[in-house]
N, C-alpha and C positions, 0 to 999 in steps of 0.2 A: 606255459608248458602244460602238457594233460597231464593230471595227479592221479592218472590209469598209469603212468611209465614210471616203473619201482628202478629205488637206487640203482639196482644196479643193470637197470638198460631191460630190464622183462617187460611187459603187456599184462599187468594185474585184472585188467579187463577180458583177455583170453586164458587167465590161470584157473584151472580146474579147481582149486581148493576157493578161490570165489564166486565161483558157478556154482561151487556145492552149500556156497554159503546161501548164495542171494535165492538160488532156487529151492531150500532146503532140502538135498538130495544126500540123504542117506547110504544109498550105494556108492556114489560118485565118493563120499567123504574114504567109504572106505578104501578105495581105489585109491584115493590120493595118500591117503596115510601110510599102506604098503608101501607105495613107489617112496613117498618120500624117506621110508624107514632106511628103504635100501641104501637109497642115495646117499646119506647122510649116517649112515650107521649108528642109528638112534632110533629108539622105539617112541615113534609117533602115532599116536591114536586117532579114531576117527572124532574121537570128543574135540581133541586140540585143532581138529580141520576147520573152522569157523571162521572168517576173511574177510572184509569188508576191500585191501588191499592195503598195500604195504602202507600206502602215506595218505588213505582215505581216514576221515573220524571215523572209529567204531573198532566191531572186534578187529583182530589180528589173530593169526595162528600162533601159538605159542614160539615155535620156528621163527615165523620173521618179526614177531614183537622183541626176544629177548633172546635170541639165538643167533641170529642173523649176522655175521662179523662184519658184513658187507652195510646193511644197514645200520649198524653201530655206528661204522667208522665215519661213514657221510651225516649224520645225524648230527656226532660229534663237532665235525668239521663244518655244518651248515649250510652243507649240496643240495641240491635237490636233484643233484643223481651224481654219480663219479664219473659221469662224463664234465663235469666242472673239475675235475682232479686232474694234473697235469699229467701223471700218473701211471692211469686207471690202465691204460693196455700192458701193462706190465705189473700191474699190481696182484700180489699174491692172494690176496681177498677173493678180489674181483675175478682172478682165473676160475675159481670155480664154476661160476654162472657162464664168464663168456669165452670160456675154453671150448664149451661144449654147444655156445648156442649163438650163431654165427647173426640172427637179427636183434640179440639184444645187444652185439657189438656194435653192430651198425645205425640203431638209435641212437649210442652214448657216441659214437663219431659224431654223428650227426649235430648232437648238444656239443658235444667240445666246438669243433668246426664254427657253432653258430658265436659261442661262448666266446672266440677268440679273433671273431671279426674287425 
């Protein structure tokens, strides 16, 4: 499985807050840190923007190291994504991310699917 595909079915390899880590870009961090304040209704700083990816060694955004209810709960449970969760297309967690983002549902389809051949 690519340990670039975070619990919950994202592309940590096309996520702006580890572009702005691995490039150190400055502007990008703080772009990312607005959006994410918004979305999240948490004051997120450009400091806490720093990402190696969800389930790579190294940093983590403050966010998806100990925020993250969606990577808790799989962590917890010992997924390597909640598409292993019988679950996951109905789970409350998990709506947040794939309510709104139609190709990280379709990765974790894709691991359940494979998961349950």
């Amino acid at each position: 499985m690519n340990e670039y595909i975070a619990y919950c079915g994202l592309d940590c390899e096309a996520c702006e807050a580890r572009t702005a880590t691995v490039n150190n870009d400055d502007v990008l961090r703080k772009k990312v840190a607005a959006l994410w304040s918004e979305l999240n209704g948490i004051e997120i700083t450009p400091e806490m923007i720093n990402c190696a990816g969800c389930k790579i060694e190294g940093a983590k955004c403050v966010f998806c190291d100990s925020l993250c209810r969606i990577r808790k709960c799989a962590v917890e449970k010992g997924y390597a994504t909640c598409g292993e969760c019988r679950v996951f297309e109905t789970c409350e967690k998990a709506a947040m991310i794939l309510g709104d983002n139609a190709e990280a549902l379709e990765r974790l389809r894709r691991i359940s699917a494979e998961k349950n051949k």
